[in-house]
N, CA, C and O atoms as CSV, one atom per row, in Angstrom:
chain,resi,resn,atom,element,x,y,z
A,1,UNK,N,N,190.952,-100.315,126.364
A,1,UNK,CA,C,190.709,-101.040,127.582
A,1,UNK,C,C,189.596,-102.056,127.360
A,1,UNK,O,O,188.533,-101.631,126.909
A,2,UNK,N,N,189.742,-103.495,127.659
A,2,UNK,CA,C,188.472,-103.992,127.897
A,2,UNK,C,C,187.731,-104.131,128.625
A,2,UNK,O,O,188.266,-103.945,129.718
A,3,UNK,N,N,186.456,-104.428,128.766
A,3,UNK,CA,C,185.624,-104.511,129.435
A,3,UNK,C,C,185.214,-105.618,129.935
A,3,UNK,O,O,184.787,-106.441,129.125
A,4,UNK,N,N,185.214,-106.007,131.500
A,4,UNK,CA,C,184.674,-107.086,131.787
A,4,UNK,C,C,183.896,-107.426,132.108
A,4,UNK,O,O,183.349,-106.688,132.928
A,5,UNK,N,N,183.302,-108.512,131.849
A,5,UNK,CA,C,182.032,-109.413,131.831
A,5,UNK,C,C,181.702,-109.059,133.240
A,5,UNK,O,O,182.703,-108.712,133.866
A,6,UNK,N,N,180.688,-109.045,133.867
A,6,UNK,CA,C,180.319,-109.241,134.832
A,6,UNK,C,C,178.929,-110.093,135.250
A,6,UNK,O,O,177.751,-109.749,135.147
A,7,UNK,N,N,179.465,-111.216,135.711
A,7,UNK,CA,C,177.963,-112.491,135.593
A,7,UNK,C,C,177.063,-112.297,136.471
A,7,UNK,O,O,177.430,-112.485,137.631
A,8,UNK,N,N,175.780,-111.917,136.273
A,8,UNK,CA,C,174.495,-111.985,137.255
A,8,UNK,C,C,174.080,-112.898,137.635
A,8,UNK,O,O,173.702,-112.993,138.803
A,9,UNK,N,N,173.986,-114.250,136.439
A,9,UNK,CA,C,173.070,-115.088,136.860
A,9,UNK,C,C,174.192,-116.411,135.872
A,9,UNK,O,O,174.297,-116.388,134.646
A,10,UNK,N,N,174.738,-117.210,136.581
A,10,UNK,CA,C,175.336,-118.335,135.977
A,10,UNK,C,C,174.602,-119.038,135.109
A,10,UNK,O,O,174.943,-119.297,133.955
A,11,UNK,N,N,173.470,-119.398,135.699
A,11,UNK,CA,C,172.671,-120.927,134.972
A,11,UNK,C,C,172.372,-120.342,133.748
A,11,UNK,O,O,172.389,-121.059,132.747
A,12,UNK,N,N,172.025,-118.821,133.628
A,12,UNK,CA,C,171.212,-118.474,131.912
A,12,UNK,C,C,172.549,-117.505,131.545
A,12,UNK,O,O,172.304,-116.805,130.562
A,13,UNK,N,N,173.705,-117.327,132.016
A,13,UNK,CA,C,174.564,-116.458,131.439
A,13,UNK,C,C,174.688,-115.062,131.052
A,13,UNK,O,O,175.381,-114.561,130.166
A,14,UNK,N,N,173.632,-114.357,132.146
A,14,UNK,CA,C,173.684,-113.544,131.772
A,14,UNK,C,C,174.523,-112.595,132.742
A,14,UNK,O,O,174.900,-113.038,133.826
A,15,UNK,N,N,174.870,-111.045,132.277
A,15,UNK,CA,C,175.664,-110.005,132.790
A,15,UNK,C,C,175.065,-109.185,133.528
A,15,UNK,O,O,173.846,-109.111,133.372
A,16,UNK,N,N,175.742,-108.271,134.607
A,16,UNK,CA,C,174.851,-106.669,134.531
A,16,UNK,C,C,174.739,-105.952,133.580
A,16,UNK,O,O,173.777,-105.189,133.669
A,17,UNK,N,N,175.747,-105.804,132.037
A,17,UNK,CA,C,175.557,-105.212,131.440
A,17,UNK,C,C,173.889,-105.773,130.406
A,17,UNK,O,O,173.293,-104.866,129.825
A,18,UNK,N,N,173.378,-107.085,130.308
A,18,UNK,CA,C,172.161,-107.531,129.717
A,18,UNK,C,C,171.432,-106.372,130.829
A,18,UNK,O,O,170.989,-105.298,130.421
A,19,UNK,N,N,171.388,-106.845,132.496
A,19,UNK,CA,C,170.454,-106.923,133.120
A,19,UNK,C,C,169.853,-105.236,133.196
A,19,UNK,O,O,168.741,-104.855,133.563
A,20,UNK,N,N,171.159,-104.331,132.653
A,20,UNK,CA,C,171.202,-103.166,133.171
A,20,UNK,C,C,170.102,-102.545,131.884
A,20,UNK,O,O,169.211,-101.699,131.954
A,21,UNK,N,N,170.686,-103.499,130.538
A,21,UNK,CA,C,169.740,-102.861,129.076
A,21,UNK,C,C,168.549,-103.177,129.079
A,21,UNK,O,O,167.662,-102.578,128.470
A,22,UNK,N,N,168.407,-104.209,129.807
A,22,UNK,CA,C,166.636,-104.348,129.703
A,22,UNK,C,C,165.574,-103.598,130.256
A,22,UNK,O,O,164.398,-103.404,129.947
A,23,UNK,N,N,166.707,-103.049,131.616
A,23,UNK,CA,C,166.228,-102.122,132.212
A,23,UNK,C,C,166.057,-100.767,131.717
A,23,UNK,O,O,165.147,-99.976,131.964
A,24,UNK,N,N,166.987,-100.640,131.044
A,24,UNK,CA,C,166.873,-99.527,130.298
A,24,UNK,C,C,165.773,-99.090,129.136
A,24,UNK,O,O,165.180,-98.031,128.928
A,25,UNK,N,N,165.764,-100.316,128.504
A,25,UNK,CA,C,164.405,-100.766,127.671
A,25,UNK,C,C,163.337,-101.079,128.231
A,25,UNK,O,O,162.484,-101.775,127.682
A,26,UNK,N,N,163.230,-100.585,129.458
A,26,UNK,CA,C,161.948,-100.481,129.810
A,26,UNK,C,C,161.469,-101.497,130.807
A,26,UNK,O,O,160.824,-100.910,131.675
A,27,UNK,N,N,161.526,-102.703,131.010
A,27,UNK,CA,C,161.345,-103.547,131.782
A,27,UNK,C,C,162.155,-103.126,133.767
A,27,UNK,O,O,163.196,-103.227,134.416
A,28,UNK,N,N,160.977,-102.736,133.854
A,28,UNK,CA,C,161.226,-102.236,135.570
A,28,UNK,C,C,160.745,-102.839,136.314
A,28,UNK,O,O,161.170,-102.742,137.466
A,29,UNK,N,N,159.719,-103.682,136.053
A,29,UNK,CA,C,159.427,-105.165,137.199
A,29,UNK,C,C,160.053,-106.071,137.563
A,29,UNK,O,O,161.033,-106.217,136.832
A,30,UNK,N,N,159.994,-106.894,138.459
A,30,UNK,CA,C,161.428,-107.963,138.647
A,30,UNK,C,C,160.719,-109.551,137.521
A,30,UNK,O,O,161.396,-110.313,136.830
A,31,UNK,N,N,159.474,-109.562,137.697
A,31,UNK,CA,C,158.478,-110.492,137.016
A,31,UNK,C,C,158.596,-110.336,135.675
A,31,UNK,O,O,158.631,-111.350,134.978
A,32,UNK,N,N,158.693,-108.799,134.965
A,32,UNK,CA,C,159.148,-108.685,133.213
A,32,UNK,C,C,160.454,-108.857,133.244
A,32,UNK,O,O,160.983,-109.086,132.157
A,33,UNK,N,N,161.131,-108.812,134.186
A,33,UNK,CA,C,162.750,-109.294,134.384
A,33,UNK,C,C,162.906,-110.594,134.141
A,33,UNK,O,O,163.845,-111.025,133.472
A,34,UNK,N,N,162.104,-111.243,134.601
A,34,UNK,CA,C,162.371,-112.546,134.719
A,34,UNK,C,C,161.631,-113.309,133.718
A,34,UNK,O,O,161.953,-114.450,133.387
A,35,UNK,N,N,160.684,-112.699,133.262
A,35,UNK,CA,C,160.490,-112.996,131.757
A,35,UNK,C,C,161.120,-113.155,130.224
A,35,UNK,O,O,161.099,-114.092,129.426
A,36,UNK,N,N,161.650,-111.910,130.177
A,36,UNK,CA,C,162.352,-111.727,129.164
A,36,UNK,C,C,164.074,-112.301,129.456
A,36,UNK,O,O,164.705,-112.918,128.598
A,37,UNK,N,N,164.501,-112.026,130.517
A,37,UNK,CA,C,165.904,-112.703,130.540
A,37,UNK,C,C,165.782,-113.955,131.008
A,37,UNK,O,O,166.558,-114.677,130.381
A,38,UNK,N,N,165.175,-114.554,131.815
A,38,UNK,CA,C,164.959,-116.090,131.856
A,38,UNK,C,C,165.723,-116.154,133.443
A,38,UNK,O,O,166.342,-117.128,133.873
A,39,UNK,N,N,165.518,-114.963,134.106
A,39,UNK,CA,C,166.159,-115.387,135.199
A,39,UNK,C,C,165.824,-115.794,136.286
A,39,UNK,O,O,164.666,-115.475,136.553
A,40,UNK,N,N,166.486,-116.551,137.292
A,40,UNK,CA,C,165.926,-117.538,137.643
A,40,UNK,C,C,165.285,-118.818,137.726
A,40,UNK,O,O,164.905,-119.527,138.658
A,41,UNK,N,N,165.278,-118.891,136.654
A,41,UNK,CA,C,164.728,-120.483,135.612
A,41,UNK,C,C,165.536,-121.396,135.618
A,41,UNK,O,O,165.108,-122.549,135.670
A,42,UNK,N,N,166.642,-121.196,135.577
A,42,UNK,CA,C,167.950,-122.214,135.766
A,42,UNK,C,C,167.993,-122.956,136.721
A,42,UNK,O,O,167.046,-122.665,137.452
A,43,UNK,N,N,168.793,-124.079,137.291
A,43,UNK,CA,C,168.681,-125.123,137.970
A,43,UNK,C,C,168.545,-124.475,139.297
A,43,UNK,O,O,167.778,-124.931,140.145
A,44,UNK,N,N,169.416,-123.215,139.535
A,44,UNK,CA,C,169.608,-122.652,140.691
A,44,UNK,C,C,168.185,-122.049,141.886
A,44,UNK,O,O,168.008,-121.765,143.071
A,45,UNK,N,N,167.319,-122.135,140.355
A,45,UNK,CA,C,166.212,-121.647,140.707
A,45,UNK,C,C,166.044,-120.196,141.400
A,45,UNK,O,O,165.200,-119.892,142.243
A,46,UNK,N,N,167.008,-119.410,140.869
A,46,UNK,CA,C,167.217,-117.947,141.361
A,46,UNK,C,C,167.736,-117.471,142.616
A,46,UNK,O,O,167.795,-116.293,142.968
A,47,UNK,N,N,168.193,-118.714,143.407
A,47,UNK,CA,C,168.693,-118.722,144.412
A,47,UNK,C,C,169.904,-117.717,144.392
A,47,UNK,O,O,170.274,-117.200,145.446
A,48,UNK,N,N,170.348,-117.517,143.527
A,48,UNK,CA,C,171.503,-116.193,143.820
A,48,UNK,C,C,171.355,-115.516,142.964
A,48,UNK,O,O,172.245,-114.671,143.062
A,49,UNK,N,N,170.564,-115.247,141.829
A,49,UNK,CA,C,170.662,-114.329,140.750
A,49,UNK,C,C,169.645,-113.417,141.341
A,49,UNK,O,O,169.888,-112.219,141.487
A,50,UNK,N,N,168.514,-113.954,141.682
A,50,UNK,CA,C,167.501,-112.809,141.939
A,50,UNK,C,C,167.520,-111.694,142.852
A,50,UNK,O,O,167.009,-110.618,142.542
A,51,UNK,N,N,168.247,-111.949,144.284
A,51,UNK,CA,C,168.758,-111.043,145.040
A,51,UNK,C,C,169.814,-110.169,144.559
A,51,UNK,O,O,170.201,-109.241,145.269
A,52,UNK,N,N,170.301,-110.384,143.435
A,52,UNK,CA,C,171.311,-109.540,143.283
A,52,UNK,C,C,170.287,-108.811,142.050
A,52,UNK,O,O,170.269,-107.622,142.368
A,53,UNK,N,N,169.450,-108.982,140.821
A,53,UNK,CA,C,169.002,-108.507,139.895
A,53,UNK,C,C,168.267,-107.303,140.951
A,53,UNK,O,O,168.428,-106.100,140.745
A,54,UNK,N,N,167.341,-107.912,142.249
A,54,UNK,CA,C,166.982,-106.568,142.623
A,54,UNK,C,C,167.447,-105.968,143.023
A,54,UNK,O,O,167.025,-104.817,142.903
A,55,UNK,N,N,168.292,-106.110,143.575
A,55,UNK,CA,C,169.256,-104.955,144.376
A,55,UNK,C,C,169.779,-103.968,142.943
A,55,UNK,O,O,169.871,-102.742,142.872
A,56,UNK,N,N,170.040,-104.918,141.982
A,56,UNK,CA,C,170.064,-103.628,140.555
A,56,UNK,C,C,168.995,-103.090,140.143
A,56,UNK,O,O,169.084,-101.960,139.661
A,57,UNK,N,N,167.835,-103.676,140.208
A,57,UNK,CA,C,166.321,-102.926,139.897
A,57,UNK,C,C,165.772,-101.920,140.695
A,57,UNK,O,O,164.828,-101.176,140.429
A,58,UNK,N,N,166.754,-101.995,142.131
A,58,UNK,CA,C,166.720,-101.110,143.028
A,58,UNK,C,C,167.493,-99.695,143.054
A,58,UNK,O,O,167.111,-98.634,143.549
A,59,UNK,N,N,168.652,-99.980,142.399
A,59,UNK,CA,C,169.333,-99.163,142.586
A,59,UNK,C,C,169.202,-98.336,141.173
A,59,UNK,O,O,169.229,-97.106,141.195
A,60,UNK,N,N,169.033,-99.190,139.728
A,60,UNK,CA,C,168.630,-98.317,138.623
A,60,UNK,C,C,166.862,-97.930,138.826
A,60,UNK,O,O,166.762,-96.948,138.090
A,61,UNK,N,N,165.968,-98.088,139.204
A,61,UNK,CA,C,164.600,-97.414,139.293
A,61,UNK,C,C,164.724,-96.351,140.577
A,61,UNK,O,O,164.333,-95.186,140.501
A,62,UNK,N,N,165.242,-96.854,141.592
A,62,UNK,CA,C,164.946,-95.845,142.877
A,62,UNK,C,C,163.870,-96.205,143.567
A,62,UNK,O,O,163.426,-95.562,144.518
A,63,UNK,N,N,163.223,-97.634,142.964
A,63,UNK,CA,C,162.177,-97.977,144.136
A,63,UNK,C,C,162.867,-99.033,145.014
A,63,UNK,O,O,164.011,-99.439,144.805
A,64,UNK,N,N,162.031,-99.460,146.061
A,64,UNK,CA,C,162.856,-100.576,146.907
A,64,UNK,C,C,161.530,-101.473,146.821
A,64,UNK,O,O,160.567,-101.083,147.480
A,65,UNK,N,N,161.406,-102.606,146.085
A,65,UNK,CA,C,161.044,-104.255,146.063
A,65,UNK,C,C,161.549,-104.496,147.122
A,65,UNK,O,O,162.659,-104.288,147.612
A,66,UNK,N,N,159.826,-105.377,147.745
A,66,UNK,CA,C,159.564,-106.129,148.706
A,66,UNK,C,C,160.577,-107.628,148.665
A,66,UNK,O,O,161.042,-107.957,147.573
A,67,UNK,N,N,160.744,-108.115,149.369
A,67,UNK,CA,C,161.463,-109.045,149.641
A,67,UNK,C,C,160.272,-110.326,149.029
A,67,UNK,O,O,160.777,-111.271,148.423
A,68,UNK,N,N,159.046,-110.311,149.174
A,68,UNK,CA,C,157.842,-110.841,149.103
A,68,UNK,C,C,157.721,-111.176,147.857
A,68,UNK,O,O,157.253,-112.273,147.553
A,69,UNK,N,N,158.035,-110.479,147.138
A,69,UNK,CA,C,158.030,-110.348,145.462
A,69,UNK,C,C,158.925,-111.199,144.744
A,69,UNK,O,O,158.995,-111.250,143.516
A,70,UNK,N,N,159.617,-111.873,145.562
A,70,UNK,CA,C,160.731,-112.459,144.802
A,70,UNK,C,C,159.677,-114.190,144.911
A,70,UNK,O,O,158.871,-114.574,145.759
A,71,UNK,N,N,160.222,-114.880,143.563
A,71,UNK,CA,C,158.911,-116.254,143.673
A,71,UNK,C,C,159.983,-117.046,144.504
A,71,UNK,O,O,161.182,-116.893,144.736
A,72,UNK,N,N,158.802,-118.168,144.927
A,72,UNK,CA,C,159.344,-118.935,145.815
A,72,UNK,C,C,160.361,-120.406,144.915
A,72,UNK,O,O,159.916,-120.804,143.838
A,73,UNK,N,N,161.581,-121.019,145.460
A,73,UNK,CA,C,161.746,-121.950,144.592
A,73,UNK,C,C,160.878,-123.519,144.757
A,73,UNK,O,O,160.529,-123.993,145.838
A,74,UNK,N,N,160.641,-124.170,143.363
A,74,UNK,CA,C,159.972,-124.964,143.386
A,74,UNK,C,C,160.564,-126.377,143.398
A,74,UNK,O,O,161.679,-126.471,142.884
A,75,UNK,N,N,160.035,-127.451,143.875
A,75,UNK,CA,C,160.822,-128.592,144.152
A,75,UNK,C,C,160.986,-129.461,142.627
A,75,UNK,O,O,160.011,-129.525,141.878
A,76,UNK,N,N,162.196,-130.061,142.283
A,76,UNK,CA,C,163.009,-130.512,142.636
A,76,UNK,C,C,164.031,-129.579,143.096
A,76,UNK,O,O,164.845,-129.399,142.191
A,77,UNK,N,N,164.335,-128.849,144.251
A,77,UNK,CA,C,165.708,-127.764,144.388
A,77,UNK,C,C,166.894,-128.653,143.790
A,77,UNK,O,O,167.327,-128.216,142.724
A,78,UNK,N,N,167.553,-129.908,144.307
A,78,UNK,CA,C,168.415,-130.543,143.509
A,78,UNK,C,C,168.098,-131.344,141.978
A,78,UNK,O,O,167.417,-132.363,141.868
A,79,UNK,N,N,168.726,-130.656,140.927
A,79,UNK,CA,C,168.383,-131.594,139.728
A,79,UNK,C,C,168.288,-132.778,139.698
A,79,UNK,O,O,169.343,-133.275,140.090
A,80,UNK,N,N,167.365,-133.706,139.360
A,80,UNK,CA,C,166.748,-134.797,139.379
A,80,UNK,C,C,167.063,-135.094,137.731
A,80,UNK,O,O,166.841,-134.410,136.732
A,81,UNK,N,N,167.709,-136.485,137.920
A,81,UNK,CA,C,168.039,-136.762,136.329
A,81,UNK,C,C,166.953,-137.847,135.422
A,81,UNK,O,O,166.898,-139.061,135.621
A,82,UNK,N,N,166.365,-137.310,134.694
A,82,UNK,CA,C,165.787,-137.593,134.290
A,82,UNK,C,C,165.140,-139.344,133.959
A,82,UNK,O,O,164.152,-139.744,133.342
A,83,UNK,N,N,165.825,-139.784,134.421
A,83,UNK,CA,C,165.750,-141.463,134.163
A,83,UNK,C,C,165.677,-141.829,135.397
A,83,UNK,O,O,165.737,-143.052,135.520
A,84,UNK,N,N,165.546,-141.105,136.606
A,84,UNK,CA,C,165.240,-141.405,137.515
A,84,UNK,C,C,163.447,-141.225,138.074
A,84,UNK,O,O,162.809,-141.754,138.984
A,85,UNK,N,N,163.158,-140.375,137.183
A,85,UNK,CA,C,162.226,-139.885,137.171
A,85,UNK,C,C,160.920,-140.856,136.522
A,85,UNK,O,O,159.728,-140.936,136.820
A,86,UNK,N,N,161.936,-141.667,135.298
A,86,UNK,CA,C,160.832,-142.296,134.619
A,86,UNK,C,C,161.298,-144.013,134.669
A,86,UNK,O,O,161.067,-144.934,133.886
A,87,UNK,N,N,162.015,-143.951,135.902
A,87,UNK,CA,C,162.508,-145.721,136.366
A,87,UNK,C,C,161.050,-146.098,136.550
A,87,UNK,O,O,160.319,-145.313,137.154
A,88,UNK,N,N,160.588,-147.198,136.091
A,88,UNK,CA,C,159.440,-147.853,136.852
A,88,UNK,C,C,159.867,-149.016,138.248
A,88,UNK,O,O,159.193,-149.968,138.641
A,89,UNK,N,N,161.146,-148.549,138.748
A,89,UNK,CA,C,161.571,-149.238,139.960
A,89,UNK,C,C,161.305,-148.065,140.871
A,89,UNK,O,O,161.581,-146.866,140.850
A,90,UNK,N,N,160.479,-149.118,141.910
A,90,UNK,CA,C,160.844,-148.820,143.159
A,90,UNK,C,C,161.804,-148.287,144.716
A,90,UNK,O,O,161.255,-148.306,145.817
């Protein structure tokens, strides 16, 4: 039988099965979570990965994370292309 992928976080590619081993390896904070897998960093800015990583950090530790804990996203929210950035037009 195979096994299917199941995507946590689009922008960095990762699975529940990554999100579930790191956990397993030890990383039980959502902050060493997001360290070592890079989540949230993506364009999306964690806008859908992170609510779902805790709800797994929740359900594999048995603690319940504050809603508070999750970082805030930072502006540009829409990707800004780079040559727009460094137009010297007005």
């Amino acid at each position: 039988m195979v096994k299917k992928k199941i995507i946590v976080c689009r922008c960095e590619d990762l699975t529940l099965e990554d999100v579930e081993k790191a956990i397993d390896e030890g990383y039980i904070d959502l902050e060493e979570l997001r360290k070592k897998l890079r989540i949230g960093m993506g364009p999306c800015q964690g806008r859908v990965c992170l609510p779902i990583v805790m709800k797994i950090l929740e359900r594999k530790t048995g603690k319940k994370i504050p809603k508070e804990s999750l970082p805030k996203a930072r502006p540009p929210i829409i990707p800004v292309p780079l040559g727009t950035l460094a137009s010297e037009e007005k």
